[in-house]
C-alpha positions, 0 to 999 in steps of 0.5 A: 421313468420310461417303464412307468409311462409304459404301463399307462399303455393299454397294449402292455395290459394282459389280454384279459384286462385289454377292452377290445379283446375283452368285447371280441372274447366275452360279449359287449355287456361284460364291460364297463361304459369306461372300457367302452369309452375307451374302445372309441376313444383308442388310446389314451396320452402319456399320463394315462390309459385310455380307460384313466381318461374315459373314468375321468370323463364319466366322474365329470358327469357323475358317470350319467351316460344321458348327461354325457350325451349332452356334451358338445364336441367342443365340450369334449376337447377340453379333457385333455388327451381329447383332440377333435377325432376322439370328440367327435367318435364318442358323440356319434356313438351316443347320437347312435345309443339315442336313434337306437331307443327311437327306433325301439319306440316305433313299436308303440303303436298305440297309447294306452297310457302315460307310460306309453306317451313317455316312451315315444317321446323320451328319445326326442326331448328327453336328453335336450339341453334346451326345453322344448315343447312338443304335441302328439296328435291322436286318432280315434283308436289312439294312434300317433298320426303325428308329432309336432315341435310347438316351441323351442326355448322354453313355454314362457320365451316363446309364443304359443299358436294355438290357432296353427295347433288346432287347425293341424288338428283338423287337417290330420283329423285328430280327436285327441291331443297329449301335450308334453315339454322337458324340462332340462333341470331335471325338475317334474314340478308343473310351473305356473306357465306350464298349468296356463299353457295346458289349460289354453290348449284345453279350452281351445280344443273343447270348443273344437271337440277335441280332447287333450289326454294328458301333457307330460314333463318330461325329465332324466327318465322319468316324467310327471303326467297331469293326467295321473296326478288329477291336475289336467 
């Protein structure tokens, strides 16, 4: 008995088959986000290997890293052979993953398009448990000056200023505006407070002239634009 809870041991696995010594050897790229996992997490209980215990992590959340970033540090605790310290190691390293695909979106340093407007904002509402609804103010040569949190919680639950919106317009000296809200359930179906939003938005910044380009939904990489689907 004692030989076979010996071998859920990582040290007893050839060099080779040992996650850290593969990374050191061979390059991060060649392991799997298993072995990953269970670099951060080190070891593993006396049932299972750390990699065991990382695949049985990744098979609860279908092995969708985004979705496993959603985790809370409670949320971790109840895998058993999860304790605080391991929790909180794979949350830092996937907050780490998110703030490295911001940094990456700091390179934009224009929007030409939908796709561009996704990348910038991917990395601040794409991955959120909550909704959230979020404006991109743009100057004349289509620059982000700014980005703003409209609302937190959802479009219906929260009450809309149009009022402060357009005067951060005016105080940053925007031409244009790029609405854009996520959507948790993974859905990209505009609802009917979504269109009623927009169309608000839209109207009080005509008056303003101002122009709203577009506004997206935002959902597990990937995104609906009304302005490519003719419905702005």
């Amino acid at each position: 008995m004692q030989e076979k809870l010996a071998s859920f041991s990582i040290k007893n696995w050839a060099d080779d088959d040992k996650p850290r010594e593969k990374l050191v050897q061979k390059g991060c790229f060649v392991l799997s986000d298993a072995e990953l996992i269970a670099i951060l997490i080190g070891s593993g209980s006396r049932d299972e290997s750390a990699v065991e215990l990382a695949k049985r992590i990744l098979a609860s959340v279908d092995h969708n890293l985004n979705e496993l970033g959603k985790l809370s540090v409670n949320q971790l605790m109840r895998f058993k052979g999860i304790g605080e310290a391991k929790a909180v190691s794979i949350a830092a390293a996937l907050e780490m993953g998110r703030r490295r695909r911001t940094d990456d979106t700091k390179k934009i340093t224009a929007i030409t398009s939908s796709k561009d407007a996704f990348e910038l904002l991917y990395p601040l509402i794409g991955e959120l448990p909550h909704e959230e609804f979020w404006i991109l103010y743009l100057n004349n040569s289509n620059k982000v000056v700014h980005k703003s949190q409209l609302s937190k919680g959802g479009i219906t639950g929260t009450l809309v200023d149009v009022r402060l919106v357009m005067k951060q317009a005016l105080e940053l000296g925007a031409v244009d505006i790029i609405l854009a809200h996520n959507h948790p359930s993974g859905t990209l179906k505009p609802s009917l407070a979504d269109k009623q939003i927009t169309e608000k938005l839209k109207k009080a910044s005509e008056a303003l002239d101002i122009r709203v380009l577009d506004h997206l939904i935002v959902a597990q990489h990937q995104y609906l634009s009304f302005a490519d689907k003719g419905i702005l």
